[in-house]
N, C-alpha and C positions, 0 to 999 in steps of 0.2 A: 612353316616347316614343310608344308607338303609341296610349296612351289621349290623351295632349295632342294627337297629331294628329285622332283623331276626337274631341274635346273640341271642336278648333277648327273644324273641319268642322262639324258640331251646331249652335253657337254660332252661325254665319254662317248658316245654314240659319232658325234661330227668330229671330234679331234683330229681324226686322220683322213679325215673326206672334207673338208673346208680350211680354208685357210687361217692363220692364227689372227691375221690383219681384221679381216671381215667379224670373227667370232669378237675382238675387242670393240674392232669399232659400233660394231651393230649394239653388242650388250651395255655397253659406256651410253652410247647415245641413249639406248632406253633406260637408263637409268638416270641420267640425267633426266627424267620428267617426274621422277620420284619429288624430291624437293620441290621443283617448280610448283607442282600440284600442290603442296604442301606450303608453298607458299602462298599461293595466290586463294588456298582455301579457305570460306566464307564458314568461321564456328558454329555456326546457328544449322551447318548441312548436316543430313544426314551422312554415319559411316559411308554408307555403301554410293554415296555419289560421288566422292573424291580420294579419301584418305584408303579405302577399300584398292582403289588401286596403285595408289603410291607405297602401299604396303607390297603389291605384287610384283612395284617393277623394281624396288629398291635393292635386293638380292641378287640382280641379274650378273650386272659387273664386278662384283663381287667374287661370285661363285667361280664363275668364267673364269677370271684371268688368276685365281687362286689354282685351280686346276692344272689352267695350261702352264704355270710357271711351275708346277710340282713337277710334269711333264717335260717341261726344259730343261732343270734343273737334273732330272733323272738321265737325260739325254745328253747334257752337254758333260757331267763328271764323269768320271773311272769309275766302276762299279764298287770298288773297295772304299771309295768315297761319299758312295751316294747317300748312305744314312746322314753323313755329317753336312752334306753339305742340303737334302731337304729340312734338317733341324733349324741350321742356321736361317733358309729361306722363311720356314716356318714363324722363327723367331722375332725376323723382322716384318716380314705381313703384321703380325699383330700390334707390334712394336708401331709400327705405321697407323693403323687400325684405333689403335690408343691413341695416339697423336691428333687423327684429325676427331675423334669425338673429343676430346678436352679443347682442341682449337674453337671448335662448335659450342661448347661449352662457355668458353670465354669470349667469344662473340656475343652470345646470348645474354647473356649475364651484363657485360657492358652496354650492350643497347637498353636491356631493360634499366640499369641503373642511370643512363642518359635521357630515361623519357621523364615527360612534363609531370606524372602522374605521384602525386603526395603518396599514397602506398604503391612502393614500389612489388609486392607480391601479390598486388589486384590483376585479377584476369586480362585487364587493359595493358598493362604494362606489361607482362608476362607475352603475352601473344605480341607485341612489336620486337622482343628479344627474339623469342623462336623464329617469328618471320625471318627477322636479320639472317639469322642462323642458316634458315632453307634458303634463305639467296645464298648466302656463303657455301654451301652442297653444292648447290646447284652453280655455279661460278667454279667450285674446285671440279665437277665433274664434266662439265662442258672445256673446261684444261685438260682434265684427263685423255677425254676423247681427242684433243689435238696432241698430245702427245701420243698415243697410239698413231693416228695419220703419218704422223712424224719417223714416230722411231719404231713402228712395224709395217713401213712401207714393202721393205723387201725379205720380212719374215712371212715364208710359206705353211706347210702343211707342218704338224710334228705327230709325233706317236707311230710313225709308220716304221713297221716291224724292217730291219735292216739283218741278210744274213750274210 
């Protein structure tokens, strides 16, 4: 909680002093090591050597580009529009948001029901599902980040007060 609140803080701070490209790409990439860490983490570690920070960087792209699209969205309607048209944005983040935790979900679930292991809800089996799952995050967030490259190459600065 206290990282998304200075996440958001930050976020509002640069919007109109850095580019929209850079704040995606930078936050996507570090997010993208969320999962990975979380994949490649050994159960027997302590919190604080691994999962301690795939906790910290997990929010980052998130937050970010929740922000700056509420910002777009504020910018690019009619003012008589804008409640309706941040609802609907609203709507679909989440809508999105749901999608890929049940994706994740049923990755998880099918790798574990596809391991060798006679109890399928032994700790053994269970951890190769999850695993699956942090590759599949991490595989959709490193796509992420090439769709930013992509399709915010020539988005600049927003929030900047126009009179």
């Amino acid at each position: 909680m206290l990282i998304g609140a200075i996440l958001n803080l930050t976020t509002g701070f640069l919007i109109d002093r850095v580019s929209v490209f850079w704040l995606a790409i930078v936050s996507t990439s570090l997010t993208a090591g969320a999962p990975l860490i979380m994949a490649l983490i050994d159960p027997h570690w302590i919190y604080w050597k691994g999962a301690f920070f795939a906790q910290i960087l997990a929010p980052l792209s998130g937050d970010v580009l929740f922000t700056v699209g509420l910002i777009v969205v504020s910018e690019v309607f009619p003012e008589r529009t804008q409640a309706l048209a941040g609802a609907v944005y609203n709507t679909v983040a989440y809508f999105g948001m749901s999608l890929g935790l049940n994706s994740m979900q049923v990755v998880s679930l099918l790798v574990t029901k596809g391991t060798s292991y006679r109890d399928k809800s032994s700790p053994a089996a269970l951890l190769q599902g999850y695993q699956a799952s942090f590759w599949a995050m991490f595989a959709m967030t490193v796509f992420c980040s090439l769709l930013c490259v992509v399709g915010l190459r020539k988005v600049g600065k927003v929030g900047l007060k126009r009179d």
